[in-house]
DRENMIVEX-708640 format. One record per residue: y negated, x negated, z negated of N, C-alpha, C, O in turn; residue number from 1. Coordinates in Angstrom, 1 decimal, decimal comma. Layout:
residues N
NODE     ny     nx     nz    cay    cax    caz     cy     cx     cz     oy     ox     oz drendren
NODE      Y      X      Z      Y      X      Z      Y      X      Z      Y      X      Z      NUM
...
This chain:
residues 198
NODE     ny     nx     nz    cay    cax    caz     cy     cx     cz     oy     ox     oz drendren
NODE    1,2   -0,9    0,0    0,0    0,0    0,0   -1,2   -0,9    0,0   -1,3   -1,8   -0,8        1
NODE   -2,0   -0,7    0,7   -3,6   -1,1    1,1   -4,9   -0,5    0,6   -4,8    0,7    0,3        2
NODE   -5,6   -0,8    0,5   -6,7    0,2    0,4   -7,2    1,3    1,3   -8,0    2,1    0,9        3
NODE   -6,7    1,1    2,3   -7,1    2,2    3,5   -5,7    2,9    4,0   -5,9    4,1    4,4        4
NODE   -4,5    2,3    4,2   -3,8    3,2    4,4   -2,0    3,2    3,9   -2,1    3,2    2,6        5
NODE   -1,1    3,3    4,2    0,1    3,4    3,9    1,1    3,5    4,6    1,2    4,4    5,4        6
NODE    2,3    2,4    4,4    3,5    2,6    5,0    4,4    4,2    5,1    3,9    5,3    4,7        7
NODE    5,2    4,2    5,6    6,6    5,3    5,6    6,9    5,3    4,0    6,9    6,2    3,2        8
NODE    7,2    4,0    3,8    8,1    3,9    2,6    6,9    4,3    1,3    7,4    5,1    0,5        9
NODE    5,2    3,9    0,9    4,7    4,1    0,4    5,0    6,0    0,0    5,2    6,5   -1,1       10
NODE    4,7    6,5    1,4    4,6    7,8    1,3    6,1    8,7    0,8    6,2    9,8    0,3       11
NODE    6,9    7,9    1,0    8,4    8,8    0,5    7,8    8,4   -1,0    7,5    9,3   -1,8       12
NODE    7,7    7,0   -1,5    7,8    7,2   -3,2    6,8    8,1   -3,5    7,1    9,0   -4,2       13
NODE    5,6    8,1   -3,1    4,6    9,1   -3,9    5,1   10,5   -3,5    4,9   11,4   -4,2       14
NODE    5,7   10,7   -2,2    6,0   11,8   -2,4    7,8   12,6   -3,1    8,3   13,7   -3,2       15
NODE    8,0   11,5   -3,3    9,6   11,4   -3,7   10,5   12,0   -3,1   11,1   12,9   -3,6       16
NODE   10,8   11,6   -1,7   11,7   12,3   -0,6   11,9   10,8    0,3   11,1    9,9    0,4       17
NODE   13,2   10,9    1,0   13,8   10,0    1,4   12,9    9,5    2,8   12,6   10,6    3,3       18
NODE   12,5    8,5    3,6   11,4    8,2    4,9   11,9    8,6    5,4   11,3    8,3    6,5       19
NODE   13,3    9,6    5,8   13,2   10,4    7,1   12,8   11,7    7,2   12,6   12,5    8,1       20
NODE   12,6   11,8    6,0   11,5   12,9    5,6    9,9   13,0    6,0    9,1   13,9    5,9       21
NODE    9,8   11,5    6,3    8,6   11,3    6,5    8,2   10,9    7,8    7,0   10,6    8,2       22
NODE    9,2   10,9    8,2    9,3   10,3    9,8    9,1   11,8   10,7    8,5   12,1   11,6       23
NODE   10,1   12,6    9,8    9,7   13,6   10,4    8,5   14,5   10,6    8,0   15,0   11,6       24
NODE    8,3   14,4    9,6    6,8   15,0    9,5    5,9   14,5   10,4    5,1   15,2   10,9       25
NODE    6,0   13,1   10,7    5,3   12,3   11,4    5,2   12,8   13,0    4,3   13,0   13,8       26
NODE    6,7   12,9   13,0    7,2   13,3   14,6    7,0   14,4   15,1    7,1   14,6   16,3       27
NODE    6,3   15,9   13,7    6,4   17,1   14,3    4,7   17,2   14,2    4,1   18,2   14,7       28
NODE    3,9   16,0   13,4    2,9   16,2   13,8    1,8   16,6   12,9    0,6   16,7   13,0       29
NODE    2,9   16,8   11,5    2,5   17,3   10,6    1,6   16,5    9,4    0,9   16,9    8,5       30
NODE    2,0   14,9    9,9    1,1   13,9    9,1    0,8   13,1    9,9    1,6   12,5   10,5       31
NODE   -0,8   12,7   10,1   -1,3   11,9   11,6   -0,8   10,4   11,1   -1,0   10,1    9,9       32
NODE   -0,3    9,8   11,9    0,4    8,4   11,5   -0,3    7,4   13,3   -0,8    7,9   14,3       33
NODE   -0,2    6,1   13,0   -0,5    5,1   13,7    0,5    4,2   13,8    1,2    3,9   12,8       34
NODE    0,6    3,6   15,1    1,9    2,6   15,1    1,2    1,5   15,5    0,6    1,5   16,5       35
NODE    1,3    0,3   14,7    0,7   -1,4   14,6    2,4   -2,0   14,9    3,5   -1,4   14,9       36
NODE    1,9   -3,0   15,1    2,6   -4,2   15,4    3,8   -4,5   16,8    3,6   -4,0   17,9       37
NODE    4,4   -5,1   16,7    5,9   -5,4   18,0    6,6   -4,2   17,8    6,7   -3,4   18,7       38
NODE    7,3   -4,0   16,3    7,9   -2,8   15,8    7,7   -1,9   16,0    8,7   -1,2   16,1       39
NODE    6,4   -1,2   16,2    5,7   -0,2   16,2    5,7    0,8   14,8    5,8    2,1   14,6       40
NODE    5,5   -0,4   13,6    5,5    0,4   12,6    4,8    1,7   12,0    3,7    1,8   12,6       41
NODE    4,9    2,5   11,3    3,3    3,8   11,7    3,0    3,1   10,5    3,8    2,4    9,9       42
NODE    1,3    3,7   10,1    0,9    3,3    8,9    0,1    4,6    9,5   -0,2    5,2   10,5       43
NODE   -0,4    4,9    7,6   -0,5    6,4    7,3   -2,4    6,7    6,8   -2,4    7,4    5,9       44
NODE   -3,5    6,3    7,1   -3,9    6,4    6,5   -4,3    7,4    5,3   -4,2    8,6    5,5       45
NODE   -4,9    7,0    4,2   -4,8    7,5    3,0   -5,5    8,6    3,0   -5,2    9,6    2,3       46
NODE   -6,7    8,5    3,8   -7,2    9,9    4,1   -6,8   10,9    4,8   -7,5   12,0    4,8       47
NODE   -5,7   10,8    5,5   -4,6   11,7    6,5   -3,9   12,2    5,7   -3,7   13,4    5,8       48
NODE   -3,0   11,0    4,4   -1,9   11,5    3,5   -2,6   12,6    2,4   -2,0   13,5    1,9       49
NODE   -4,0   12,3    2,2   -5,0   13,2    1,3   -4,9   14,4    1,6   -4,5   15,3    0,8       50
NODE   -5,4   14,6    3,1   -5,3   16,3    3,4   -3,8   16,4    3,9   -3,5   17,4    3,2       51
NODE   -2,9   16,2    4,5   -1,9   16,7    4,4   -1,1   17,0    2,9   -0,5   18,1    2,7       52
NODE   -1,0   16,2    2,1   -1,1   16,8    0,6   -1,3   18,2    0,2   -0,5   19,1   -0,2       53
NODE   -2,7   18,2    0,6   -3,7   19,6    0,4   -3,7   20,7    1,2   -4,3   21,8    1,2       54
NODE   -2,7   20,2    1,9   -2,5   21,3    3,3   -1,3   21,8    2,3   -1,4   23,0    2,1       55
NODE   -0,6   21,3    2,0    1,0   21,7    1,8    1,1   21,7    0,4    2,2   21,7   -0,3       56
NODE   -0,2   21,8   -0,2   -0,3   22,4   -1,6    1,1   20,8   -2,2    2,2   20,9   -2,7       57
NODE    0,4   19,7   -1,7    1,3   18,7   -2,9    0,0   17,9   -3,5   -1,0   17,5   -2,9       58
NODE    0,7   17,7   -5,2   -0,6   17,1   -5,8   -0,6   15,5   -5,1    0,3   14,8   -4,6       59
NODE   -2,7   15,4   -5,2   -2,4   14,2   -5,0   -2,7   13,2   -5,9   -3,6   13,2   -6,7       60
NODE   -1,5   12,0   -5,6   -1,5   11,3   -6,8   -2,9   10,5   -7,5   -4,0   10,3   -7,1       61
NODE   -2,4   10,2   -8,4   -3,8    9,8   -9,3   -4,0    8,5   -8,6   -5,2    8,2   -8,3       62
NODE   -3,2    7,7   -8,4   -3,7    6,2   -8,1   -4,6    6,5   -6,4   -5,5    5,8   -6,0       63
NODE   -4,2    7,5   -5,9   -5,3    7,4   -4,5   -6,3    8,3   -4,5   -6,8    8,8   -3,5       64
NODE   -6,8    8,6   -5,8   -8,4    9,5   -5,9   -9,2    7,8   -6,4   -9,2    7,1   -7,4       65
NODE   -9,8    7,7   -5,0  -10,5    6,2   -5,5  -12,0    6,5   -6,4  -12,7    7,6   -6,5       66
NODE  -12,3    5,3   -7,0  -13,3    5,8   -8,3  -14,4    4,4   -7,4  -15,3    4,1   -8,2       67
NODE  -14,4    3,9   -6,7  -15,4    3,4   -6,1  -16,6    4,2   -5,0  -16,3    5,3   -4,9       68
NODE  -17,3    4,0   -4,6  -18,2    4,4   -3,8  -17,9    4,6   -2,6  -17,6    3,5   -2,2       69
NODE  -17,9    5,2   -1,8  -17,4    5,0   -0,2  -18,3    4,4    0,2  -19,4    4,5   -0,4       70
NODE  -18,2    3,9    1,2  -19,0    2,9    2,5  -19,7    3,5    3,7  -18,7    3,7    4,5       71
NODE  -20,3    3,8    4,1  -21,2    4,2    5,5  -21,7    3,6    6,3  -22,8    3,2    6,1       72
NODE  -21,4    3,5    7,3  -22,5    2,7    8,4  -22,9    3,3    9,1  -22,0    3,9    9,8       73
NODE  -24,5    3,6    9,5  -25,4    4,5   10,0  -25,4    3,5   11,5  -25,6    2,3   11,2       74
NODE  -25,3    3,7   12,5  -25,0    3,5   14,2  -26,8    4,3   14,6  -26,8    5,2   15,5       75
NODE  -27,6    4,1   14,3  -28,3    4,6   15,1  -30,0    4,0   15,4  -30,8    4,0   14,5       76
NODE  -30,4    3,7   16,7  -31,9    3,1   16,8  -32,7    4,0   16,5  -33,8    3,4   16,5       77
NODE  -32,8    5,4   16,2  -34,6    5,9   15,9  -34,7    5,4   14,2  -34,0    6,0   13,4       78
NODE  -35,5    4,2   13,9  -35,5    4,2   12,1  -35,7    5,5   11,7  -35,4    5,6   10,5       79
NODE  -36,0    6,4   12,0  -36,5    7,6   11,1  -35,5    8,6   11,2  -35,5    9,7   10,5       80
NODE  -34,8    8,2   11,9  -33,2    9,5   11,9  -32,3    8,4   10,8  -32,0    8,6    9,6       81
NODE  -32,0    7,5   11,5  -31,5    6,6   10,3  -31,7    6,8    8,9  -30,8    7,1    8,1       82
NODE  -33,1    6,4    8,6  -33,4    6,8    7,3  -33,0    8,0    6,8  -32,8    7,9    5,5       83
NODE  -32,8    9,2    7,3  -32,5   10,3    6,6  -31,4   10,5    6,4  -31,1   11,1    5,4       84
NODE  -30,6   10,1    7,3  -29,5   10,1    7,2  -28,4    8,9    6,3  -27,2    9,2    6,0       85
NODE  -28,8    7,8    5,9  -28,7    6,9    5,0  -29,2    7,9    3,7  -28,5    7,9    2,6       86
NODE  -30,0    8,4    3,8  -30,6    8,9    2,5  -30,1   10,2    2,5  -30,7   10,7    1,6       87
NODE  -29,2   11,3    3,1  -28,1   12,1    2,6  -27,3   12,1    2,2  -26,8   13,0    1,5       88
NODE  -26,9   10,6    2,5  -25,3   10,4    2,4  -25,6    9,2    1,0  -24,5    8,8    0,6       89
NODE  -26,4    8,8    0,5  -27,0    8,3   -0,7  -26,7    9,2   -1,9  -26,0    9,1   -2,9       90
NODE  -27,7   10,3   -1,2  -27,1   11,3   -2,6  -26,0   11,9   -2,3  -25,8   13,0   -2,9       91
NODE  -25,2   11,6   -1,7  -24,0   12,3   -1,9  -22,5   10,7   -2,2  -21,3   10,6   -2,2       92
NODE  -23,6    9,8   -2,6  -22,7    8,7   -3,3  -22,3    7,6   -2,2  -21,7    6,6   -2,4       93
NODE  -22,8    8,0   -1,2  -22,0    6,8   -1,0  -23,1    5,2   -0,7  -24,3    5,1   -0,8       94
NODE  -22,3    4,4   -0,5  -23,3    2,9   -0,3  -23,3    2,8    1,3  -22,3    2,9    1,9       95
NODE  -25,0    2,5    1,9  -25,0    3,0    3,3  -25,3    1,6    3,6  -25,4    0,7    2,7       96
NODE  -25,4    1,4    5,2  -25,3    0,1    6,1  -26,1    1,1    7,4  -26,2    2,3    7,6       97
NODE  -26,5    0,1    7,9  -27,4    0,1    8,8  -27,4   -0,7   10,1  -28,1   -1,7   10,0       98
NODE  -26,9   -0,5   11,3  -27,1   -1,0   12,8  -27,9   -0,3   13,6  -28,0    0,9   13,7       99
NODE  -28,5   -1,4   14,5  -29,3   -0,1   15,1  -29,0   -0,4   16,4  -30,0   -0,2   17,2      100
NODE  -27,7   -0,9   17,1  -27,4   -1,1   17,8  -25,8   -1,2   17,9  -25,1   -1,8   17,1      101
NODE  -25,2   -0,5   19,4  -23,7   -1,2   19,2  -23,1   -2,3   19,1  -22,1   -2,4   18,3      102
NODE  -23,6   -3,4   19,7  -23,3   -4,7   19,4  -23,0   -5,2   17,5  -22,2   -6,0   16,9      103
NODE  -24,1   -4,4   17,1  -25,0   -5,1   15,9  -23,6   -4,1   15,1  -22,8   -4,7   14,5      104
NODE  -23,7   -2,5   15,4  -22,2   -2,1   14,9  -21,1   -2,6   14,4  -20,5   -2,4   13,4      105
NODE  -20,9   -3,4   15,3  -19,6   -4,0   15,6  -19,2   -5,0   14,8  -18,3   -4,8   14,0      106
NODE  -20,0   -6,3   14,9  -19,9   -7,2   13,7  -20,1   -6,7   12,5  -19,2   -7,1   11,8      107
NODE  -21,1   -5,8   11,9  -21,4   -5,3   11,0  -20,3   -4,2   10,5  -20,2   -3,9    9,3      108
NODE  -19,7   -3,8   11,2  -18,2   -2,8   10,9  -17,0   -4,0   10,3  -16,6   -4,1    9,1      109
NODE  -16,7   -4,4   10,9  -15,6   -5,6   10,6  -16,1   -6,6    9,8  -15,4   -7,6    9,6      110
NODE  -17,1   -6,4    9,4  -17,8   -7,6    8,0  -17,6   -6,6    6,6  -17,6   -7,3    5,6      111
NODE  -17,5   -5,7    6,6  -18,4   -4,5    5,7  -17,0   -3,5    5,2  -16,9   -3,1    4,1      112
NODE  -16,1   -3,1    6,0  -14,8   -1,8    6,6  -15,5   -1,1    6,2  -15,4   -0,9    5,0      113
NODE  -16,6   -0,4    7,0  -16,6    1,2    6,2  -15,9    2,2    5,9  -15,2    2,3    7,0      114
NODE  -15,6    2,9    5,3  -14,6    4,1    5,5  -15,5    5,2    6,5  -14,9    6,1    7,2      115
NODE  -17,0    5,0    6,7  -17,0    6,3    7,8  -18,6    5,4    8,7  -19,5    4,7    8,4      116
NODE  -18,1    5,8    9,8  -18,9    5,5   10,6  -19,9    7,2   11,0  -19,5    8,4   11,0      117
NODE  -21,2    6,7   11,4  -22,1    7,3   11,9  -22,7    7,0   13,2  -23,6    6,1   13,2      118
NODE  -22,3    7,8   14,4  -23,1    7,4   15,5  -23,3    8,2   16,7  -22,7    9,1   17,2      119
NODE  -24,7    7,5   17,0  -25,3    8,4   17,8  -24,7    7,6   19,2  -24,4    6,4   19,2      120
NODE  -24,8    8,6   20,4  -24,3    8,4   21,3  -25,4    7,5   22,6  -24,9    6,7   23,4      121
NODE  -26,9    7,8   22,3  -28,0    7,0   23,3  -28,5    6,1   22,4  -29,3    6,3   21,5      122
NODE  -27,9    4,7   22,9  -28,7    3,5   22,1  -29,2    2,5   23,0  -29,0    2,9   24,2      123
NODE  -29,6    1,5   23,0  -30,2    0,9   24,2  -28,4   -0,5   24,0  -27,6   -0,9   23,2      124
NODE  -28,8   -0,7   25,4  -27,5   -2,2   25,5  -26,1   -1,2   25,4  -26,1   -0,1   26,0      125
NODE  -25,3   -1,6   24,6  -24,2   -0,6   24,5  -24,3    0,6   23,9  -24,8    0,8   22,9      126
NODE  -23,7    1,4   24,7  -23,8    3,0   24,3  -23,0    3,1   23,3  -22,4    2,2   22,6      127
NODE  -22,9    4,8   23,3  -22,3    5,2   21,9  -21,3    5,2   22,4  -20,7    4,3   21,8      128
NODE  -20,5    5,6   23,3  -19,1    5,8   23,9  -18,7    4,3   23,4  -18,3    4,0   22,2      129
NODE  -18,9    3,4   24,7  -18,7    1,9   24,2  -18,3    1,5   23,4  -17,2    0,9   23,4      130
NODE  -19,6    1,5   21,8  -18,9    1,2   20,7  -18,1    1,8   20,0  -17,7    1,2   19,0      131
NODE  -17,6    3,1   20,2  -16,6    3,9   19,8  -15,1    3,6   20,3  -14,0    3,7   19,7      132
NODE  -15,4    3,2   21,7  -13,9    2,4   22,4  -14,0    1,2   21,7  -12,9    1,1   21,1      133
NODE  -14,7    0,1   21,3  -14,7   -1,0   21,0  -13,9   -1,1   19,3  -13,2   -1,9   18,9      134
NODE  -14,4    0,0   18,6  -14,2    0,1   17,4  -12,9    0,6   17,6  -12,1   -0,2   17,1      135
NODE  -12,1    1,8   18,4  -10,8    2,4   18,2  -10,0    0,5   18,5   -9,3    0,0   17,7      136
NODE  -10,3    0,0   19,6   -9,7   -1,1   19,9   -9,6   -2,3   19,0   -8,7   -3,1   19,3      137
NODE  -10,3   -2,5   17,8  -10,6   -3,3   16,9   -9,9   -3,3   15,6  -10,5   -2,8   14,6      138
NODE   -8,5   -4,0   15,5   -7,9   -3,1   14,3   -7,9   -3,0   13,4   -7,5   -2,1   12,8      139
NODE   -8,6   -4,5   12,8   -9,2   -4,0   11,4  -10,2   -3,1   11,0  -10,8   -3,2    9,9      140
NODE  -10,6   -2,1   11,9  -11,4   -1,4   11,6  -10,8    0,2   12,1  -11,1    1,3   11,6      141
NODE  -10,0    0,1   13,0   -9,7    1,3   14,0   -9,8    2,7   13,5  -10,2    3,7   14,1      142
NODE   -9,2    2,4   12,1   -8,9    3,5   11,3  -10,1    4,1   10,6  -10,1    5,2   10,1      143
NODE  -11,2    3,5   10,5  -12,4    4,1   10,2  -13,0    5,6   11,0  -13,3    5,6   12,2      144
NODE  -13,1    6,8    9,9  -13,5    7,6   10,7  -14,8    7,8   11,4  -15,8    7,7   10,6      145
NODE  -15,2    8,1   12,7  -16,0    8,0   12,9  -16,9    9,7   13,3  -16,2   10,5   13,9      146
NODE  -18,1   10,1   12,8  -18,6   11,0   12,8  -19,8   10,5   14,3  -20,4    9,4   14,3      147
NODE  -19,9   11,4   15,2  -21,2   11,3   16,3  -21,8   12,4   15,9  -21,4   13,5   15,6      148
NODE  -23,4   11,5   15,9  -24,4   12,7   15,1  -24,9   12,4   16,8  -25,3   11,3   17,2      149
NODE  -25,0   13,7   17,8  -26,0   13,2   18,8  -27,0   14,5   19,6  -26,9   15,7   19,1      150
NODE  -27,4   14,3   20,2  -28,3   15,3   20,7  -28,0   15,7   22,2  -28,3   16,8   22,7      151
NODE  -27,4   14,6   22,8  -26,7   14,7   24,0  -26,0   15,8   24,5  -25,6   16,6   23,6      152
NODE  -25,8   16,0   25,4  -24,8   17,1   26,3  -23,3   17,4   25,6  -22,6   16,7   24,8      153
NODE  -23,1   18,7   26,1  -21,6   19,0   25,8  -20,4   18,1   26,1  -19,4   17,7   25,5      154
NODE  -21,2   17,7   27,6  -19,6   17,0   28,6  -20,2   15,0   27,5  -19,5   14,1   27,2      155
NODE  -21,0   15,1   27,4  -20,7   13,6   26,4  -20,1   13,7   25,1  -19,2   13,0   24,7      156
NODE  -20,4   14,6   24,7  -19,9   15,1   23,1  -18,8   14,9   23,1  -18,3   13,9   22,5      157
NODE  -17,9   16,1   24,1  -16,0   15,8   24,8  -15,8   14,7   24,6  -15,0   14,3   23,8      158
NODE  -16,9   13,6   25,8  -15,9   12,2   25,8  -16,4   11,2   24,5  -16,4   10,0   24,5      159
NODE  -16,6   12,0   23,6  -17,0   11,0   22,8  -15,7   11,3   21,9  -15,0   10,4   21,3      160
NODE  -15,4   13,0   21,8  -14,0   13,2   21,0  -12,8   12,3   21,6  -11,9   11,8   20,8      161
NODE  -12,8   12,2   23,1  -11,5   12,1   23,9  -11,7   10,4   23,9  -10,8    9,8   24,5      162
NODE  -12,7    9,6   23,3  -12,6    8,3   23,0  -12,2    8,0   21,5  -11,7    6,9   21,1      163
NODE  -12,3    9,0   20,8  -11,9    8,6   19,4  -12,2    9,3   18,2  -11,5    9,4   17,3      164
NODE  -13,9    9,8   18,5  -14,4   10,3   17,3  -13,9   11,3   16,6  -13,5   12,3   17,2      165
NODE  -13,8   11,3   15,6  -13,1   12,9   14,7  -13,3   13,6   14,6  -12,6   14,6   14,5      166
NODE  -15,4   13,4   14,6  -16,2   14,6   14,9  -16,9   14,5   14,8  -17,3   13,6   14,1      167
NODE  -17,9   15,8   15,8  -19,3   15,5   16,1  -20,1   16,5   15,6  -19,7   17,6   15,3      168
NODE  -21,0   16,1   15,5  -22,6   17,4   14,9  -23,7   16,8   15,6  -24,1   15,7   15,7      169
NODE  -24,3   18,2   16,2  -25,2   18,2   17,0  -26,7   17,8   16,2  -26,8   18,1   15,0      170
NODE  -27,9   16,9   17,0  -29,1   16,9   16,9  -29,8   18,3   17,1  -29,7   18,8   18,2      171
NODE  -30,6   19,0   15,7  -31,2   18,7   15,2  -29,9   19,4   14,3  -29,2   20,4   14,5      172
NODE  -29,7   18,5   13,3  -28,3   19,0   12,2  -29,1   19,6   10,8  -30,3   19,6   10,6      173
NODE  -27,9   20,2    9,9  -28,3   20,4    8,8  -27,6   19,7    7,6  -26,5   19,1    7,7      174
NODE  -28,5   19,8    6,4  -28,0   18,2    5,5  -26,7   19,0    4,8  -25,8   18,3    4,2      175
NODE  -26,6   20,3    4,9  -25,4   20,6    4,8  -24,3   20,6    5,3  -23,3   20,6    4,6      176
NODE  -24,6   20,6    7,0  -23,4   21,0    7,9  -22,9   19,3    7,7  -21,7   19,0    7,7      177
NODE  -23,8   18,4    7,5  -23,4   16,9    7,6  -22,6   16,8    6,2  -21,4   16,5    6,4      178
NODE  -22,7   16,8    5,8  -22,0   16,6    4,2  -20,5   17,5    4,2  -19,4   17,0    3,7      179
NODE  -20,5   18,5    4,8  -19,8   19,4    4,8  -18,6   18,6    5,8  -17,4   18,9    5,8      180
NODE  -19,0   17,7    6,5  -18,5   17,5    8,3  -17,8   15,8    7,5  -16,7   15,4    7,9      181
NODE  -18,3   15,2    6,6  -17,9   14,0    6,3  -16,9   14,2    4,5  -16,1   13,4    3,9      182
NODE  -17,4   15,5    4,2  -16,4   15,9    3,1  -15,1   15,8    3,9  -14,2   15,0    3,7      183
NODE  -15,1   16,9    4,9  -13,5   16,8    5,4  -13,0   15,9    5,6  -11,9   15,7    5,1      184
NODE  -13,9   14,9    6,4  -13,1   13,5    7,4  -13,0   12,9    5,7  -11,9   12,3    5,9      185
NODE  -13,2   12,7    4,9  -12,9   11,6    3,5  -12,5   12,5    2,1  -13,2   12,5    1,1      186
NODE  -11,0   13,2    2,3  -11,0   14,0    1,1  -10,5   13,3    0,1  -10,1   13,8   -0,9      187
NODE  -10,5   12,1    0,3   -9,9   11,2   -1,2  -11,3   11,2   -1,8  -11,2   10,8   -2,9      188
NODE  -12,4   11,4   -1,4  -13,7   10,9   -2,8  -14,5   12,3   -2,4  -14,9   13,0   -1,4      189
NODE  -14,5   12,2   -4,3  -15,6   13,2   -4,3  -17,3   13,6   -3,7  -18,4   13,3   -4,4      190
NODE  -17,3   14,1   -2,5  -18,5   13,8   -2,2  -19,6   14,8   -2,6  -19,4   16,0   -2,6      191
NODE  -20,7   14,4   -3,0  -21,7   15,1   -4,0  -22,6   15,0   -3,2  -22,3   14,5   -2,1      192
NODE  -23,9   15,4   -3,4  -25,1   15,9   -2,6  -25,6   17,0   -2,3  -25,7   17,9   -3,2      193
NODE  -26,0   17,0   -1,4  -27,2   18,8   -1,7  -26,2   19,9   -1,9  -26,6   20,8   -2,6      194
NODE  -24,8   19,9   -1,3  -24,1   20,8   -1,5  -23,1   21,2   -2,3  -22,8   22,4   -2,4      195
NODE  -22,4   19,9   -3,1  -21,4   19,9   -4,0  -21,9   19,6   -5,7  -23,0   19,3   -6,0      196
NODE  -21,0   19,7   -6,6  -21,5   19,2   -7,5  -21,6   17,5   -7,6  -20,7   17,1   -7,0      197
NODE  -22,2   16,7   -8,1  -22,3   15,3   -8,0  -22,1   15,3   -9,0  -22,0   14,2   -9,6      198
């Protein structure tokens, strides 16, 4: 076990069922899994094993309700959308980061692992698509969820899901619908802010 995600075998002991139990689940779809290496081992991330838990009404264990801060990195060139957005996700706990470009993304993702990425899709130099392919491709990071906050078109929005993103919220957003949108994608930490209790 990792801090970000989990073997087959992790998930049979916490859930105390034999890994073909878990394979299956894997196979029918029912727990989103990733396959690394020659082997094609799956590894589970922890915030996939969180809501499937919660889906299937099984407690989740105490050692994976983390008591640290989650991580953010804000992907976006207007400073003044940035800033607000750094400063929602502040009060709702977590510790933010700041690129204001994809390039700058990039190194700054793989220095930092956020657990959630933030990005907008029109940036100057590399676009939002781009660094979104670059990050699914990057594997110390791949598993980071990524939220696109953009203003852009429908048919960009699609290819920004059909490149990776988990999910998107439209420009001009609300500080709720966003809290609401990054509570889902990270149900291992309590997220607090305008809309939950903190």
């Amino acid at each position: 076990m990792n801090n970000q995600s989990l073997s087959t075998g992790d998930v049979s002991k916490l859930c105390k069922v034999n890994i073909s139990s878990v394979n299956r689940w894997i196979k029918k779809g029912l727990l989103r899994a990733s396959q690394f290496g020659e082997g094609g081992r799956h590894r589970i991330l922890i915030s996939d094993f969180i809501a499937f838990c919660r889906k299937n009404n099984i407690e989740v264990p105490e050692e994976l309700k983390y008591r640290r801060a989650p991580v953010a990195l804000v992907v976006e060139d207007e400073r003044d959308v940035a800033a607000v957005i750094r400063r929602i996700l502040q009060s709702a706990g977590f510790e933010t980061h700041h690129a204001r470009s994809g390039f700058e993304a990039g190194i700054l993702a793989c220095s930092i692992k956020p657990d959630l990425i933030t990005l907008d899709l029109r940036m100057p130099g590399m676009s939002g698509i781009e660094t979104l392919a670059q990050v699914r491709a990057t594997e110390v990071i791949q598993g980071v969820k990524v939220l696109v906050i953009s203003g852009m078109g429908e048919d960009m929005l699609q290819e920004a899901l059909r490149t990776g993103a988990d999910d998107i919220l439209r420009k001009p957003f609300d500080v709720n619908d966003l809290l609401e949108k990054v509570r889902s994608l990270l149900p291992e930490y309590e997220i607090g802010g305008a809309f939950g209790s903190s």
